[in-house]
C-alpha positions as CSV (number, residue, x, y, z in Angstrom):
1,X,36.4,-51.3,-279.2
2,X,34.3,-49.5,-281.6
3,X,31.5,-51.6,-280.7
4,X,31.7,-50.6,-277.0
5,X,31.6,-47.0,-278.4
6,X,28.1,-47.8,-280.0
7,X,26.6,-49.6,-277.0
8,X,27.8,-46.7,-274.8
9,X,25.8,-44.0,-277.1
10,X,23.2,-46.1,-276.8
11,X,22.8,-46.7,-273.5
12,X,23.0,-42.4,-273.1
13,X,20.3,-41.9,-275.6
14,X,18.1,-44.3,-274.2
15,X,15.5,-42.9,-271.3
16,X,16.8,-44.1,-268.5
17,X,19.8,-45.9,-269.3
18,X,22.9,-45.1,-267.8
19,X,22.1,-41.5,-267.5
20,X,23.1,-40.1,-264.4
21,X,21.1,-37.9,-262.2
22,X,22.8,-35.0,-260.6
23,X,22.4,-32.9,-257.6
24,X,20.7,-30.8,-259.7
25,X,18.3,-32.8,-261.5
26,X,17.5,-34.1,-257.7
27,X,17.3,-31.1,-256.4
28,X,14.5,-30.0,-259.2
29,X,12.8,-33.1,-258.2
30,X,12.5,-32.2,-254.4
31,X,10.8,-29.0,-255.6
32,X,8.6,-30.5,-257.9
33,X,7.9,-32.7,-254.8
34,X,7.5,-29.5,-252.3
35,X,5.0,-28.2,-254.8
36,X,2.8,-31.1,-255.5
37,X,3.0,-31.5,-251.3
38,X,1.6,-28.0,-251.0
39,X,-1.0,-28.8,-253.4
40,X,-2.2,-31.8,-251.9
41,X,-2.2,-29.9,-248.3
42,X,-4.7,-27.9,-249.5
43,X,-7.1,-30.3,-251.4
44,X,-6.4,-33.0,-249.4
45,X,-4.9,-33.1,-246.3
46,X,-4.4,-36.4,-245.3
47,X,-2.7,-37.0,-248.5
48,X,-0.4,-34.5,-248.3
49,X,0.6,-35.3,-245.0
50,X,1.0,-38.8,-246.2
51,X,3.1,-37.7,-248.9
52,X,5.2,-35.1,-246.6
53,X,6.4,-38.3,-244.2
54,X,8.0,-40.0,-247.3
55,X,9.4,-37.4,-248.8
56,X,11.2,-36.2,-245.4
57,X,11.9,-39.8,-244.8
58,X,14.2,-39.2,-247.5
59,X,15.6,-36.4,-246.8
60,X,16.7,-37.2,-243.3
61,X,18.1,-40.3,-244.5
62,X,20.6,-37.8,-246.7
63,X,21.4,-35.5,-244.0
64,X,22.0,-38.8,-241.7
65,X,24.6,-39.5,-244.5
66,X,26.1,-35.8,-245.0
67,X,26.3,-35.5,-241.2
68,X,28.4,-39.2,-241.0
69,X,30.7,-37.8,-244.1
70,X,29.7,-39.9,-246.4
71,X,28.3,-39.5,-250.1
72,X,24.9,-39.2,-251.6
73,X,23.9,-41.2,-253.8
74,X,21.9,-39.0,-256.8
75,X,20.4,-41.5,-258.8
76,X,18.9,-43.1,-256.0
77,X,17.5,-40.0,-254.4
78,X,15.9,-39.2,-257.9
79,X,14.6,-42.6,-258.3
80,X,12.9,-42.2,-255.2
81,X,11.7,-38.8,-255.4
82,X,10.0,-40.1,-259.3
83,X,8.7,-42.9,-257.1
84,X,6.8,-40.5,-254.9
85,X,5.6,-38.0,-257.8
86,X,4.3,-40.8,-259.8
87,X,2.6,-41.8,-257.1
88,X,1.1,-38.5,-257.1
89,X,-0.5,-38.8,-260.6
């Protein structure tokens, strides 16, 4: 047992590993997102448009889901919403 204790630290204190993401943390992302969006709207459009279609891609996917009563997944959304800013960098 007290092994499973250890690996469960761990696995917190690693990046990444088993740490979830909250509403919160997504919602920080989608500004982040929002901001890097307006950014690229004014250096380069085509880019932020680009960038704008994915990310709302997303987001109507969650309101699909909130509409239908079902849940939201977090740590998807922020794995998706990290896919897009790396993409930015």
């Amino acid at each position: 047992m007290k092994s499973y204790t250890v690996l469960a630290a761990l696995l917190l204190l690693t990046p990444g590993g088993a740490q979830a993401c909250t509403q919160q943390d997504a919602m920080a992302k989608g500004i982040k997102l929002s901001q890097i969006v307006q950014a690229k709207m004014a250096q380069a459009p085509a880019q932020g448009q680009a960038l704008m279609t994915k990310l709302q891609s997303i987001m109507m996917a969650n309101q699909g889901q909130i509409a239908i009563g079902g849940t939201i997944d977090w740590a998807k959304v922020c794995g998706q919403y990290d896919a897009l800013i790396e993409q930015t960098q």
